[in-house]
N, C-alpha and C positions, 0 to 999 in steps of 0.2 A: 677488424682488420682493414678494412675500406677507408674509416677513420684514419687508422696512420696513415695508410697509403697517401692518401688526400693532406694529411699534416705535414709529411715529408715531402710531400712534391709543392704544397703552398710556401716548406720554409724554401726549399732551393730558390724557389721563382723570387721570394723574398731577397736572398742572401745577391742573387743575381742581379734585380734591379737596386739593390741597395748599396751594393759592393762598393768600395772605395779599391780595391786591389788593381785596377787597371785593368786596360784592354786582353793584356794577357791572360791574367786571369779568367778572363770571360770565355776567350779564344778557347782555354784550357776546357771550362763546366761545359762550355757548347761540344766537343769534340767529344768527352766524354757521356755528353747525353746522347749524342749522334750514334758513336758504336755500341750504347746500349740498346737503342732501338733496333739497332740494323745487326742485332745480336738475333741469329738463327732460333733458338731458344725461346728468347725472350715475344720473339714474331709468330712463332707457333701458338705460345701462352695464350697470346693475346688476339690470336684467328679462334683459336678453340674456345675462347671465353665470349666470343662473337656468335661463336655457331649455339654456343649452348644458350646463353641470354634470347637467339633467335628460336628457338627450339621450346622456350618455359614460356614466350611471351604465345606461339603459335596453338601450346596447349591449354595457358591462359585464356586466350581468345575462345578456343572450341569449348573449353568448360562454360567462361560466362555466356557461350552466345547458346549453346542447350540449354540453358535456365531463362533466358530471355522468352520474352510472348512470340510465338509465329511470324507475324508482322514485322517486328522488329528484328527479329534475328533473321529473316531473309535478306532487309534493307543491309544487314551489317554486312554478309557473305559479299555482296553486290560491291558494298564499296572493297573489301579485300581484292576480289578477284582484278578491281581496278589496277591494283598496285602493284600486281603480278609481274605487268612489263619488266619495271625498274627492279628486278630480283637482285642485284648485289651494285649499288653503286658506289658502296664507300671504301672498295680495293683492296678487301680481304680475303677473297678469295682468290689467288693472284699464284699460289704453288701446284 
């Protein structure tokens, strides 16, 4: 699925820098990508796919860092808790 996704967004950006259709048209793909985004819907989608990727990578982390040597999976904890400050800087948590 990630595949299309990625194929159909590489043809658009394609079709867009390649377009001979004119400004209008452009005007047109841009306006229509704008209220796809700023589609209620589609903003939720894609906060909930944030929190969940945040959530596999957080359980990730605690699995590999239990199987790490003492030493080392202290050191790991130490740089996490670094990062704590910056807990949402990329504006998806914003509802």
């Amino acid at each position: 699925m990630a595949y299309r996704i990625a194929f159909v967004a590489g043809m658009a950006v394609g079709y867009v820098l390649g377009a001979r259709a004119g400004r209008e048209r452009y005007e047109e793909i841009k306006k229509a990508a704008r209220d796809f985004s700023q589609n209620p819907a589609v903003r939720n989608a894609a906060e909930a796919a944030a929190l969940g990727g945040r959530d596999a990578a957080a359980k990730a982390f605690g699995e590999m860092s239990a199987r790490l040597p003492d030493g080392l999976s202290a050191r790991l904890h130490l740089v996490s808790r670094s990062d704590e400050a910056a807990a949402d800087d990329w504006g998806t948590s914003n509802t």
